[in-house]
N, CA, C and O atoms as a DFTB+ gen file, in Angstrom:
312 C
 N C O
     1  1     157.127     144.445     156.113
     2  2     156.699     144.422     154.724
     3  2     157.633     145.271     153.848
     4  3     158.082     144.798     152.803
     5  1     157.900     146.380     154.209
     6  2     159.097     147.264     153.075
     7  2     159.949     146.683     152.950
     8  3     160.413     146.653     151.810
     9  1     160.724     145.805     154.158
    10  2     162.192     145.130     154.079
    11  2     161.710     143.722     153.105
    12  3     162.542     143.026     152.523
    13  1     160.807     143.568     153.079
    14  2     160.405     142.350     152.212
    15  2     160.654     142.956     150.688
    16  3     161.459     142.546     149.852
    17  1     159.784     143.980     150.591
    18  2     159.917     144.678     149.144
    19  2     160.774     145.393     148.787
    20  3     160.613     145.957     147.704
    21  1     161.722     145.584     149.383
    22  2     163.249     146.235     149.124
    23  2     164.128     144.663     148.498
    24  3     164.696     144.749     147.410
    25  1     164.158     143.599     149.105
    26  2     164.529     142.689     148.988
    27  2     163.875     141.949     147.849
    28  3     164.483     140.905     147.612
    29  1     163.148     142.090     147.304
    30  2     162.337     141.490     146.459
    31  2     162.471     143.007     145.114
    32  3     161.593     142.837     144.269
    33  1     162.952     143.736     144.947
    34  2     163.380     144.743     143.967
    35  2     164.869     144.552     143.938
    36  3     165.460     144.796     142.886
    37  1     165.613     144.089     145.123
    38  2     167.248     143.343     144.834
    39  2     167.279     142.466     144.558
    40  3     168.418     141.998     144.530
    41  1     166.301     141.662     144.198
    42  2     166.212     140.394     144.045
    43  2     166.665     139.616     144.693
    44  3     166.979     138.570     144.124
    45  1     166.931     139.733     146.235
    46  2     167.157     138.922     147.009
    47  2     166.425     138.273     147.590
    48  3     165.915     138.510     148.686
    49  1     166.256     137.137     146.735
    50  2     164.887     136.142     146.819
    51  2     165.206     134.984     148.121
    52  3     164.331     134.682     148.932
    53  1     166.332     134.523     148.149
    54  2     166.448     133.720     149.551
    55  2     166.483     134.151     150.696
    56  3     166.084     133.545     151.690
    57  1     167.131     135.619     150.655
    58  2     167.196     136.703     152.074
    59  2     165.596     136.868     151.897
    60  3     165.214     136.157     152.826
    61  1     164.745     137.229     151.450
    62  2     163.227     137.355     151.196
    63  2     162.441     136.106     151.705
    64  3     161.434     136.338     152.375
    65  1     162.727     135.030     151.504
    66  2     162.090     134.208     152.070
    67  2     162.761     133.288     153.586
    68  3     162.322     132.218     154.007
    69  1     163.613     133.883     154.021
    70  2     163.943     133.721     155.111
    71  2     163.411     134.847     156.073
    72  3     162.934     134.641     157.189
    73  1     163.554     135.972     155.514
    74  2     162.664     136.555     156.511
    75  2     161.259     136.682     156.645
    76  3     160.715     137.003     157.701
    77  1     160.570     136.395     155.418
    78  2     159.021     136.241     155.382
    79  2     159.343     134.615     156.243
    80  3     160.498     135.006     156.412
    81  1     159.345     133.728     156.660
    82  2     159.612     132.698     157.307
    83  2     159.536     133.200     158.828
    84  3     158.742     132.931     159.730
    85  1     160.833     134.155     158.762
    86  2     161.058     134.420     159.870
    87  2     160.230     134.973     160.926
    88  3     160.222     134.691     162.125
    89  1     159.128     136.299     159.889
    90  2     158.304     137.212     160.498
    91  2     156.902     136.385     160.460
    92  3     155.988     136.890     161.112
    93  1     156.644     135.231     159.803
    94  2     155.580     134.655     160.305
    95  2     154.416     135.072     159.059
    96  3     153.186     135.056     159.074
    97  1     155.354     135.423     158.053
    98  2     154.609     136.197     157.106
    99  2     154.228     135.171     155.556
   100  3     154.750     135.427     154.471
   101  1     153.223     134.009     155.777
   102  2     152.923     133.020     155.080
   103  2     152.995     133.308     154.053
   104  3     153.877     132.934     153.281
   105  1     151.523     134.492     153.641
   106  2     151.293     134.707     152.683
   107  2     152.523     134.881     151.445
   108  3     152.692     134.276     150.386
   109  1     153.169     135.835     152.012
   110  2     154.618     136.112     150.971
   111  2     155.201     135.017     151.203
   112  3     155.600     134.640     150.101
   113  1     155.457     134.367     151.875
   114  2     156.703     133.430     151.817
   115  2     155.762     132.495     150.952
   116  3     155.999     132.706     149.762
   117  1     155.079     131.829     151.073
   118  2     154.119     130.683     149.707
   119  2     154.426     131.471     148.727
   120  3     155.295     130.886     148.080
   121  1     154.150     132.661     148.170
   122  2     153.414     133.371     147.124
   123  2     155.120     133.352     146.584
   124  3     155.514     133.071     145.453
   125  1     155.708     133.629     147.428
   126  2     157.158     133.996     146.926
   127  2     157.930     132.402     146.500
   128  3     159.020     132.283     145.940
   129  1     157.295     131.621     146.809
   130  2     157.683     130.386     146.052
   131  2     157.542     129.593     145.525
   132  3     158.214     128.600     145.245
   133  1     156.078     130.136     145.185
   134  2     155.187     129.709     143.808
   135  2     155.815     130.648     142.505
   136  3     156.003     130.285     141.344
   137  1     156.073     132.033     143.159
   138  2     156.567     132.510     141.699
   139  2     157.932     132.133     141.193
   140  3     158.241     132.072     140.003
   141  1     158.528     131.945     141.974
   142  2     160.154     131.355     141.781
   143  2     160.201     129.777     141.047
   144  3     161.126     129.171     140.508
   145  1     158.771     129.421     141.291
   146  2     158.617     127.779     140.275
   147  2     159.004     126.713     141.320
   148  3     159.274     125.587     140.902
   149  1     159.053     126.959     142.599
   150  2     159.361     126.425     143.562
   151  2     157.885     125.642     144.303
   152  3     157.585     125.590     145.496
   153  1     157.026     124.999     142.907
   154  2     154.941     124.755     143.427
   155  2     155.682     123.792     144.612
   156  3     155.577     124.098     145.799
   157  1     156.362     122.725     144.216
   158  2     155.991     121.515     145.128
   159  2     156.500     122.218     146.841
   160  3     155.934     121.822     147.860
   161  1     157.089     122.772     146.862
   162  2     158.008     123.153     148.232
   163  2     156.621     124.044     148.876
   164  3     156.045     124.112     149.962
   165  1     156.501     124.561     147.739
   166  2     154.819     125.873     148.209
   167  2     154.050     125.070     148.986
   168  3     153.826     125.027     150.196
   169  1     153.546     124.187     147.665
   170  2     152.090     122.935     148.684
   171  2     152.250     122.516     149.777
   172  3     151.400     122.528     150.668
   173  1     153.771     121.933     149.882
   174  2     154.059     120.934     151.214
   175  2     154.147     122.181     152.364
   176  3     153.518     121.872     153.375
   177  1     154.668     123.276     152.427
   178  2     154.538     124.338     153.297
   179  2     152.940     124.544     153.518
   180  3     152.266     124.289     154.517
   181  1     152.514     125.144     152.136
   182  2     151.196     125.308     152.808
   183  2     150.008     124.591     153.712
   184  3     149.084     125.145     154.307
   185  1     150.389     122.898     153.608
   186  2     149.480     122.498     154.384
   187  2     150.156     121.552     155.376
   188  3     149.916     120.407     155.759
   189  1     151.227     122.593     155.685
   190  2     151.373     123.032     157.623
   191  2     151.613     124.239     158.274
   192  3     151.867     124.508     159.449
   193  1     151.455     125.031     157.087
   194  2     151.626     126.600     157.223
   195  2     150.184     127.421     157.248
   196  3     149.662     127.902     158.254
   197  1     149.826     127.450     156.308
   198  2     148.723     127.840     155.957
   199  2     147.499     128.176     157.245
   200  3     147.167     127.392     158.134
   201  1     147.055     129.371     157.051
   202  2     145.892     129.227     158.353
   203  2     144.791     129.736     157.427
   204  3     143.710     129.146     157.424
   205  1     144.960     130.604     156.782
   206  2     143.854     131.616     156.040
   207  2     143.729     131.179     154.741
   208  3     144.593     130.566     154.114
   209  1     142.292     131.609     154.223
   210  2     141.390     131.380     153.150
   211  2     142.393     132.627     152.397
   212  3     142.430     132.335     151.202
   213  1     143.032     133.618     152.594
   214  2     143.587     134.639     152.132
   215  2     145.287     134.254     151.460
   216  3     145.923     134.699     150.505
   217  1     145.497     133.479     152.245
   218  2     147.038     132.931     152.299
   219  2     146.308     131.726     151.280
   220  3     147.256     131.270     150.641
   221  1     145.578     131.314     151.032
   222  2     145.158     130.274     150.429
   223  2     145.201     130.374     148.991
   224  3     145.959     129.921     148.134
   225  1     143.642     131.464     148.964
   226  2     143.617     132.609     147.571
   227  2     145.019     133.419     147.069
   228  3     144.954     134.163     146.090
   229  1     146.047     133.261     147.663
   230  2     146.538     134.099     146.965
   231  2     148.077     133.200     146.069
   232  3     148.814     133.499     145.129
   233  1     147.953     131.996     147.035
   234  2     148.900     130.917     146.432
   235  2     147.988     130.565     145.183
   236  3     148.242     130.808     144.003
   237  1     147.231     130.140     145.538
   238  2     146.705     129.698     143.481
   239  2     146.737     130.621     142.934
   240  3     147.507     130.459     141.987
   241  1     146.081     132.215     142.948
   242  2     146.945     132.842     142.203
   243  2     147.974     133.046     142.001
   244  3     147.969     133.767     141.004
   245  1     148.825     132.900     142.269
   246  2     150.297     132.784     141.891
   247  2     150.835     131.475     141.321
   248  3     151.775     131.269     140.553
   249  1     149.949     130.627     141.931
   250  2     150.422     128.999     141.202
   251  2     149.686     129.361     139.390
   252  3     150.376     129.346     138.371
   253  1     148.150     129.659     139.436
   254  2     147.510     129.985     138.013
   255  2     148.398     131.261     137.583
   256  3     147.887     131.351     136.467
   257  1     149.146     132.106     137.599
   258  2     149.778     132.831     136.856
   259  2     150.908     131.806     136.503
   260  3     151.182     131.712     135.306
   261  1     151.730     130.877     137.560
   262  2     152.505     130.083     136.873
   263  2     152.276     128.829     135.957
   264  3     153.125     128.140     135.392
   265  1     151.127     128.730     135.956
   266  2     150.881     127.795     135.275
   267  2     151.023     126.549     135.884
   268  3     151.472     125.568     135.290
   269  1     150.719     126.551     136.848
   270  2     151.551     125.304     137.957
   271  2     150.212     124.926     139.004
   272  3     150.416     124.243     140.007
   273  1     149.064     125.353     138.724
   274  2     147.287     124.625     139.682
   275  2     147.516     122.849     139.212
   276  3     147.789     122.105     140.154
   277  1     147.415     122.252     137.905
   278  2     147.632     120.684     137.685
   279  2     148.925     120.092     138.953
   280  3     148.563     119.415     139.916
   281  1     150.202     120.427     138.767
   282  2     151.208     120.001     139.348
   283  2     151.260     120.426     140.532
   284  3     152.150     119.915     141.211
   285  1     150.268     121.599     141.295
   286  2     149.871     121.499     142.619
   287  2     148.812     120.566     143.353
   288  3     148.737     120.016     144.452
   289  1     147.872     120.674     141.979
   290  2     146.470     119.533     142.441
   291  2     145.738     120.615     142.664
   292  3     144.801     120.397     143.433
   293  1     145.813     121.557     142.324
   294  2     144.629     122.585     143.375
   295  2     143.544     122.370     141.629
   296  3     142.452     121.951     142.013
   297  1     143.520     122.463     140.564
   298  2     142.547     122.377     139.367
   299  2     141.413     122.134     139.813
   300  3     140.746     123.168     139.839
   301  1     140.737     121.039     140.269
   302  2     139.461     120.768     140.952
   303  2     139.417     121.476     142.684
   304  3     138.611     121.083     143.526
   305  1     140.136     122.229     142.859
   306  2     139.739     122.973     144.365
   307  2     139.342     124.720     144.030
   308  3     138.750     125.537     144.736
   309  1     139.825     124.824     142.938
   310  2     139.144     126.175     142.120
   311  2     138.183     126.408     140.910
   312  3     137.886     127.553     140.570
């Protein structure tokens, strides 16, 4: 998690999501590519990624801060 957030204050957003990938670490890796405006790549990950109601909750928030729940489809799942 620090090497995530060191990387994510360098803004090294592709080294960041290769290793959230790498470490198995969903939550950030979705969340980290919902905020980058990256919804459609998010969704299609998340539902073969996804295990948790937590990893779940925390992609629509990040999709509803982007403004991006319609162009995910999630609007009627929240």
């Amino acid at each position: 998690m620090i090497r995530l957030k060191i990387l994510e204050r360098q803004k090294r957003y592709q080294e960041y999501l290769y290793l959230a990938s790498s470490e198995g670490q969903t939550k950030q890796y979705l969340t980290m590519l919902g905020r980058l405006g990256r919804v459609e790549q998010a969704v299609t990950t998340a539902q073969s990624r996804m295990s948790t109601m937590e990893e779940a909750f925390a992609l629509a928030q990040t999709l509803q801060s982007q403004g991006a729940l319609q162009q995910a489809g999630l609007n009627t799942a929240l």
